[in-house]
Structures are given as C-alpha cells and as structure tokens.
C-alpha positions in Angstrom: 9.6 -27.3 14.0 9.4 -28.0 17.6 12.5 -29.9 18.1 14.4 -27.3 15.7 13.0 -24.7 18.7 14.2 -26.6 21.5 17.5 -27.4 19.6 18.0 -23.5 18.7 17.4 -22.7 23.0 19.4 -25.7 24.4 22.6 -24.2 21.6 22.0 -20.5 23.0 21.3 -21.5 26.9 24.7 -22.7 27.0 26.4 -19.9 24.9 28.6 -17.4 26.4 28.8 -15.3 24.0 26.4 -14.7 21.1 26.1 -12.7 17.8 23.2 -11.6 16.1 22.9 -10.9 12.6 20.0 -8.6 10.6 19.8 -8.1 6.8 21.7 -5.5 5.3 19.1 -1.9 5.8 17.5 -3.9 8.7 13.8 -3.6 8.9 11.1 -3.6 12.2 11.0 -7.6 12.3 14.9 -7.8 11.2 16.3 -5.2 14.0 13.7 -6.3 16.7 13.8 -10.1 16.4 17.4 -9.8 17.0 17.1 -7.6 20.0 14.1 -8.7 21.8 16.5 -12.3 21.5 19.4 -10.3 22.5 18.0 -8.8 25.4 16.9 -12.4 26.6 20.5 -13.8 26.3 22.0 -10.7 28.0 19.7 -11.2 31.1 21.0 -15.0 31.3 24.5 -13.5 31.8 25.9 -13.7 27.9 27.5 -11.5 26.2 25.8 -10.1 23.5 26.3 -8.0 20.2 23.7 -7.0 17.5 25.0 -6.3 14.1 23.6 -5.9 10.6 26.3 -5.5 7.3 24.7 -2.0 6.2 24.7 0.6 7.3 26.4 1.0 10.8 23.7 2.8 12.5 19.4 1.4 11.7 17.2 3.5 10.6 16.3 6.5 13.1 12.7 5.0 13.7 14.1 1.6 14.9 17.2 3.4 17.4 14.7 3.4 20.3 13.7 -0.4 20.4 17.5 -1.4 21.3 17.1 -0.2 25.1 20.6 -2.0 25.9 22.7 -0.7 23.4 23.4 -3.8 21.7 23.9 -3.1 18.3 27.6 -2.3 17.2 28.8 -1.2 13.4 29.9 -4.5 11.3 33.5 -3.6 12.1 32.7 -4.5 15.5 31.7 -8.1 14.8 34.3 -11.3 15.7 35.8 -12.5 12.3 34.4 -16.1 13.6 31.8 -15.9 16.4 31.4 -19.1 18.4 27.6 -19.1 18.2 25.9 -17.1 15.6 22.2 -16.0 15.3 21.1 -14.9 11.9 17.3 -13.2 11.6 14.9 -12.7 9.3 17.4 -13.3 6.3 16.4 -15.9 3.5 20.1 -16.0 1.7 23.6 -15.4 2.6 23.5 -12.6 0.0 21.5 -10.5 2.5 23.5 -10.2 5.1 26.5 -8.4 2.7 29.3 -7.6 4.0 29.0 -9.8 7.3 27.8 -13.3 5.0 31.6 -14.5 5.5 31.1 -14.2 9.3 29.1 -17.1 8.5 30.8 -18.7 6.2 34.0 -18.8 9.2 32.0 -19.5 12.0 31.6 -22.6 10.6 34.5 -23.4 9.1 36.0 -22.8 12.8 33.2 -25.4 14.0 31.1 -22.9 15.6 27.1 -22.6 15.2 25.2 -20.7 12.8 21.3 -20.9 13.9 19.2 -19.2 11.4 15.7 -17.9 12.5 13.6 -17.2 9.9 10.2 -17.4 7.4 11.0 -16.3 3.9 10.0 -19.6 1.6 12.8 -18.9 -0.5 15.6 -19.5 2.5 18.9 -21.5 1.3 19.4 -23.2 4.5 22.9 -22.0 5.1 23.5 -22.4 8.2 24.2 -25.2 10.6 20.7 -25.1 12.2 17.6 -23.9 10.9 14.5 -22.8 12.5 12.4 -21.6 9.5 8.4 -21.3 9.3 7.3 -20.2 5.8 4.2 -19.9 7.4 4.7 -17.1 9.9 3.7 -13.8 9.5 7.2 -12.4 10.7 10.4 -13.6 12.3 9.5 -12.3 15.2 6.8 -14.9 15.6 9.4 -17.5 15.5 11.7 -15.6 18.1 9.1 -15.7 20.5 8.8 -19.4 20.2 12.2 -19.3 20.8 12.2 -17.0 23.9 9.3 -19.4 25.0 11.4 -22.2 25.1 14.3 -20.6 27.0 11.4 -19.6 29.7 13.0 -16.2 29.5 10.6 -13.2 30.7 8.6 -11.5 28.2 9.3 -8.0 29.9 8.0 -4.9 27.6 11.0 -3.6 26.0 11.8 -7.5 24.4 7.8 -7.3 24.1 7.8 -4.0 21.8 10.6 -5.3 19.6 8.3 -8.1 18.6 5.3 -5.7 18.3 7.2 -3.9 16.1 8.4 -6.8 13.8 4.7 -8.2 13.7 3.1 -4.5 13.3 4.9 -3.9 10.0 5.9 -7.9 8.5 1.6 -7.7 8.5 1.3 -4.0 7.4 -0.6 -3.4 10.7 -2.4 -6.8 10.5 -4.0 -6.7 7.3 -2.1 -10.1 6.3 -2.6 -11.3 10.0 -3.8 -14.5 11.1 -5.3 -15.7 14.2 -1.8 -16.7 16.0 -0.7 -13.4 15.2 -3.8 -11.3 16.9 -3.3 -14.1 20.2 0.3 -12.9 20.0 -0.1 -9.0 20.0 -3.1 -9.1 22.8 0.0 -11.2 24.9 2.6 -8.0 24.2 0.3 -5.5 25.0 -0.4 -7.3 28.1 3.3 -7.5 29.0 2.7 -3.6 28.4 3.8 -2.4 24.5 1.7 0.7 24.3 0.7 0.5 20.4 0.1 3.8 19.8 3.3 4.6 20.4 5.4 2.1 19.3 3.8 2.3 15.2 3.7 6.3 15.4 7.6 6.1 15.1 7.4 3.1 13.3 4.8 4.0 10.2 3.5 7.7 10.8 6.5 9.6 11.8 8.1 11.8 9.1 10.2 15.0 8.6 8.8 17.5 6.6 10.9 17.1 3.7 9.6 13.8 2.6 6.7 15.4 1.6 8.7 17.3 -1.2 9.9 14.3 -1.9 6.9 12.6 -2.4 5.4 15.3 -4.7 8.3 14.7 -6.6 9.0 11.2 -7.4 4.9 10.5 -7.2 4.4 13.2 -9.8 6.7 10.9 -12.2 5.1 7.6 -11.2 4.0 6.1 -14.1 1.3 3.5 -14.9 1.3 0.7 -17.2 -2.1 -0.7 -17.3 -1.4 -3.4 -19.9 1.6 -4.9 -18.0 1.8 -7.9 -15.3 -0.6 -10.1 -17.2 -2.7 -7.1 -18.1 -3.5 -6.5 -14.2 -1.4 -3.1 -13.9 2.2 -1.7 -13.1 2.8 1.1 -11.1 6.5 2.4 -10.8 8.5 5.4 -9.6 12.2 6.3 -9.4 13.4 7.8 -6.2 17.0 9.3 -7.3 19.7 10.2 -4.4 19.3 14.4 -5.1 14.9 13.5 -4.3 16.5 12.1 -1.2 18.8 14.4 -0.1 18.7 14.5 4.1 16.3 11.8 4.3 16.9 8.9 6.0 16.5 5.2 4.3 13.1 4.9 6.0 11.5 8.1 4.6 12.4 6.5 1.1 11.3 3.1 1.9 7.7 4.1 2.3 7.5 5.6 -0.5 6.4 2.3 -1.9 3.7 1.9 0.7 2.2 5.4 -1.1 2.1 3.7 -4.3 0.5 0.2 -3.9 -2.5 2.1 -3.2 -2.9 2.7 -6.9 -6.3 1.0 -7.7 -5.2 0.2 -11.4 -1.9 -1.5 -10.2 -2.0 -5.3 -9.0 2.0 -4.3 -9.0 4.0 -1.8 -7.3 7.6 -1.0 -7.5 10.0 1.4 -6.7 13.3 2.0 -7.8 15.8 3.7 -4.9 19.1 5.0 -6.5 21.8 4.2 -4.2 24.8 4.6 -6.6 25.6 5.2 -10.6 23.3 2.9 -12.4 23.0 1.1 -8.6 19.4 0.3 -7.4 17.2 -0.9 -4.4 14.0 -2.2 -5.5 10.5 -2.8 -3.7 8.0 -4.5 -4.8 4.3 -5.1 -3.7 1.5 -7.0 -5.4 -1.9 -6.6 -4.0 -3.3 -9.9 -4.0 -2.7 -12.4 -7.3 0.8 -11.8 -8.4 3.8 -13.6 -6.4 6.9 -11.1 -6.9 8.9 -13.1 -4.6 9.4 -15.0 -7.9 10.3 -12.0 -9.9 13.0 -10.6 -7.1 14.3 -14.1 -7.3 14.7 -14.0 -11.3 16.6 -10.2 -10.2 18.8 -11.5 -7.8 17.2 -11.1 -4.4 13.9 -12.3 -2.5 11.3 -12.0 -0.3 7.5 -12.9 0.1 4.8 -13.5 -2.3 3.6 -9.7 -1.6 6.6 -7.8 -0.6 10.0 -8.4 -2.3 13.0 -6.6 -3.4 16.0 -6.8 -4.6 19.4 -5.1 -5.7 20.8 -4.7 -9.0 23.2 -2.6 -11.7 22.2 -1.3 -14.6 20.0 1.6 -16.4 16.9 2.6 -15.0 14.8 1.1 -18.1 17.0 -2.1 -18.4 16.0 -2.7 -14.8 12.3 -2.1 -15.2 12.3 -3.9 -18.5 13.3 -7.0 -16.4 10.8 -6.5 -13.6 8.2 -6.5 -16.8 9.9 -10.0 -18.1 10.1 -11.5 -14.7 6.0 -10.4 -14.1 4.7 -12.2 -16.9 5.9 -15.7 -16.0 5.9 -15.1 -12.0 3.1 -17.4 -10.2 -0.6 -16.6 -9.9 -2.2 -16.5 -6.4 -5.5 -17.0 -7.3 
C-alpha cells in the first residue's frame, strides 16, 4: 500500500490536468474524496474537473462541500483525460455512463488511478490504490493528500469528515485510525455539528409523508435470511414526488432499525419495472455477496444494487441470494 500511495502522488504531482470520477448517485465519501483531492491539485496549479455519470447535479446535501465549483455535468468530461482519478467505485459498472472514459483513457495511454476500499473492486484501472480495510475512501485520499504534503485546510478537511461521518454511520463501524483521523479534521477546523446536520438530519417536510407511506407497507419476513429476519419496503416514483434522491436514500436507514430484521432492504423505483436497491445487515449476514449475485456491490453491511424486473421477482432474488450469502459470525 505504501508504494501504491507514493506512486498515485508522484502520477498526480506532475499532472496538468486531472479528472475525477464518483459513482453514479454519488454519496458523502464518493463526492468528498474527489473534492477534498481536487481541491489539493487545484492549489498545486492543475486544472481540475469533478464529474460523476448520474445525475448532473449531487444531491442537495452534498452542493456545499464543493467550495470551488469543481464539479461539471458528465457532458463536460474529456472523451480521454490524460490522467484519471476514479473514487470510491469498486467496478466499471458504477461509474455508468462515464465507465468508457476509462476504458479510452487508456487505450490513449493515459492513467487511470483508482482510489478505493470496496473488497469486491475489479482492478480496472492502470493503478490501484485499494484498502479493503478502510472504513471509507476518504481515509485512503488522505493518505494520498499526505503524501503530496498538500495543506489539510478545512474545506478539503470537511469533505473527508463527511465521507468518514456517513461510510461509518457516524462511527458506529469506526476503528481507532478512523477516531485519530476525525480529532486531526476537527483540528484543521470542520465544525461537526454542522457539517452532519446537512449531511444526516436535514429534511423537507414532505419526506415525512413519504415515510408514513412506504413504512406503513414495509413488510416483515421473520422466517427469511436463514431464519434471522427480512425487512423490505417499496419506495415508488409518485411516494417521491419533489424529493430529492437523498430524502429517499434514508429511507433505508429508518428501516434497519427493525429489531426482528438482521436484513434491510429497500426498493427505489426509478423507472417501469427499473429499481435501486439498499441493503443493510445488522451484524451476521454479508449482502455484499447478495448485491454481487444481483449485479452490483458494496460492503459486507451496506450494498446495493440495480436491476429490471417486477417488484416480487426482484425481492424473490434478494431472498435466494440471502440464504447462501456468507455468515459473519
């Protein structure tokens, strides 16, 4: 890992002109490690863009962590960037409509350098610093930032915080690194309270109709997932109506809580028989192996993934995929 770190800053000290690439619906640890690195490079003189293949705006509780105004819609993005950085994506496949800006850089003999920890990441670039082991990307961009010597000033400082405060659902799955690293970005001043309010506690008042709704149709299915409990709700587009993606998204965080569930998913309608799922185990179930066996991917807690097909033919392979995914414990 360490020479994959200096390798990754020696390739981006000398780059001109840099790209950086989120997953498709960018998350907190997607959207910040990419700008917190962004911000870094732009300082050193490069010119810098931020891009993520859907949609061409991030959510409305992430706008206020890119300070420079770095990110640009996908159209925006060179067909074949001489250096590209990819974040916090395990697979090709995440990055949708902007995986074949990779696939060119290289064939054009640029770099691709991937930073990321997901375990199940395909190694497509053309160097990889990956650490299954970290908490969030974030922690890896750090090391990164670390190695460049570039300043840890507060607003590159908050979008960390932000990728570590919700890749450890507010340190609950935090180790000690990860604590030494948050006192060191509230020292360079993040202001915590702050920062997770529009993060995790921020809503408009019409995602609590929404939440009556869909919650009121969970349903629980106490035999399933090895006889440890399934919980699972449907969030269609009309519950979702002048939303935005992140109101939906926490939806999910609403319904691990169920006490009689070891599994949590929920099923976001984005199109006719089109779906976004999320998934969440509490502690013995690893559904990063059952959004693998559905096409997509994550970590052994949280996963997801996006499919076609009807509501029940979807959940009826969440079901198969939970009785032969890996036991934690």
């Amino acid at each position: 890992m360490p020479k994959a770190v200096a390798a990754a800053a020696d390739a981006l000290a000398a780059a001109p002109d840099v790209t950086l690439l989120g997953h498709v619906n960018p998350d907190a640890d997607a959207l910040g490690s990419a700008l917190a690195l962004g911000r870094a490079l732009k300082q050193r003189g490069s010119t810098v863009r931020v891009s993520f293949g859907h949609p061409d705006k991030p959510a409305h509780s992430l706008r206020d962590l890119d300070v420079d105004g770095l990110v640009v819609p996908a159209s925006q993005v060179p067909a074949a960037p001489p250096l590209l950085v990819v974040c916090d994506s395990g697979s090709l496949g995440r990055l949708g409509r902007l995986a074949d800006r990779v696939k060119k850089t290289i064939a054009a003999g640029g770099e691709v350098v991937v930073l990321d920890h997901h375990v199940a990441n395909t190694r497509y670039g053309t160097l990889h610093v990956v650490d299954e082991s970290a908490e969030a990307t974030a922690l890896i961009v750090l090391r990164v930032l670390d190695e460049l010597g570039a300043e840890l000033d507060m607003p590159i400082a908050r979008c960390l915080y932000a990728g570590l405060v919700t890749d450890t659902r507010s340190f609950r799955h935090a180790g000690a690194e990860v604590h030494r690293v948050a006192a060191r970005l509230l020292e360079a001043g993040v202001d915590p309270e702050a920062t997770t309010k529009t993060l995790l506690d921020t809503h408009p008042f019409g995602f609590l109709g929404m939440l009556s709704g869909v919650l009121g149709k969970a349903e629980l299915e106490t035999s399933a997932a090895r006889g440890m409990g399934f919980v699972h709700a449907t969030v269609r587009k009309a519950d979702s109506d002048g939303l935005g993606s992140e109101d939906v998204d926490s939806v999910i965080d609403v319904l691990r809580t169920t006490s009689e569930a070891e599994v949590a998913a929920v099923l976001k309608e984005i199109g006719t028989d089109h779906w976004s799922v999320s998934l969440r185990a509490d502690s013995r179930i690893d559904v990063s192996h059952v959004a693998n066996a559905c096409g997509g991917g994550g970590h052994r807690l949280a996963s997801g993934f996006t499919t076609h097909g009807h509501e029940q033919q979807v959940l009826a392979s969440i079901r198969t995929a939970l009785e032969a995914a890996p036991l934690l414990r």
